[in-house]
C-alpha positions as CSV (number, residue, x, y, z in Angstrom):
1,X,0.0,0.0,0.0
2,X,3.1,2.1,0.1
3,X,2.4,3.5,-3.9
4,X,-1.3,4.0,-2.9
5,X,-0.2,6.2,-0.1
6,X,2.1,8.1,-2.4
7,X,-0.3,8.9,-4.7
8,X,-2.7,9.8,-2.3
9,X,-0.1,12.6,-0.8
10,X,0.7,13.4,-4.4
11,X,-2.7,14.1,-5.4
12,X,-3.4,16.1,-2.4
13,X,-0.5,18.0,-2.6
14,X,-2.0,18.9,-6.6
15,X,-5.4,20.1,-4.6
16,X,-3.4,22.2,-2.1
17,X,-1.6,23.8,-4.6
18,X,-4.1,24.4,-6.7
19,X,-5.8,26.0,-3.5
20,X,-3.1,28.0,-3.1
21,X,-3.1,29.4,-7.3
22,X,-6.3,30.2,-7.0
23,X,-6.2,32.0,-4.3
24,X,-3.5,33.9,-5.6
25,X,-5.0,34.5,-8.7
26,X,-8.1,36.0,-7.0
27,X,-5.0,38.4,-5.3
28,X,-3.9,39.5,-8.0
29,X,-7.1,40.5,-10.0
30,X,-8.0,42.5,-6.5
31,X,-4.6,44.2,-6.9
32,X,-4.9,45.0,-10.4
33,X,-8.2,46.4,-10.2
34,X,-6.5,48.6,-7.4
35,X,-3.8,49.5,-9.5
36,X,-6.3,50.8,-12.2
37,X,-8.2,52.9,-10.0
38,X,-5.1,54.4,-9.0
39,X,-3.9,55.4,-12.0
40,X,-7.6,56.8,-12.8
41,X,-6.9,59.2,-10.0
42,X,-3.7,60.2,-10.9
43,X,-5.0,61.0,-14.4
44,X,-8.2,62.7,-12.7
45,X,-5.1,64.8,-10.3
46,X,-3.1,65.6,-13.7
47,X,-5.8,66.9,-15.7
48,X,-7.7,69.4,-12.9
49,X,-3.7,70.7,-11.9
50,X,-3.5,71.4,-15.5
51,X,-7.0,72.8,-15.6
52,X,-6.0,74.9,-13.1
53,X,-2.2,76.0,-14.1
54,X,-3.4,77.1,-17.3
55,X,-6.1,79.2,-16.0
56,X,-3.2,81.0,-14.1
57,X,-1.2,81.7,-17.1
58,X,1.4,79.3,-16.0
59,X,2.7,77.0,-18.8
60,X,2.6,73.1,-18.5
61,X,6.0,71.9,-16.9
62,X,8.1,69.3,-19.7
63,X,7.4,65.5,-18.8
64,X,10.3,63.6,-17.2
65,X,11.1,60.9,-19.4
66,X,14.1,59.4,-16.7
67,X,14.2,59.4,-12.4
68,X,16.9,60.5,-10.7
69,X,19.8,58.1,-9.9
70,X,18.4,55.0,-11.9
């Protein structure tokens, strides 16, 4: 009974990690989803400062293409 028992581990060890995948799969949808409404408020933040710099007068400041020390 010695093969019997492996398989039985082996298959439960398939189940558990399949557990575990969809479980992080289900993470990582809720984090994208996050991610997206993030940058929908950043967008939202860029365009109303915008909005509001050029109703000052003041033009748009040049787009960084490179950080810093990277």
């Amino acid at each position: 009974m010695a093969i019997g028992d492996r398989l039985w581990e082996a298959l439960s060890t398939v189940i558990r990690m399949n557990d575990r995948i969809v479980a992080m799969a289900e993470q990582m949808k809720s984090q994208q989803r996050r991610i997206e409404d993030l940058t929908e408020r950043v967008v939202r933040l860029e365009t109303a400062l915008e909005i509001a710099l050029a109703a000052r007068g003041v033009k748009k400041p040049p787009r960084r293409l490179s950080r810093k020390g990277g």
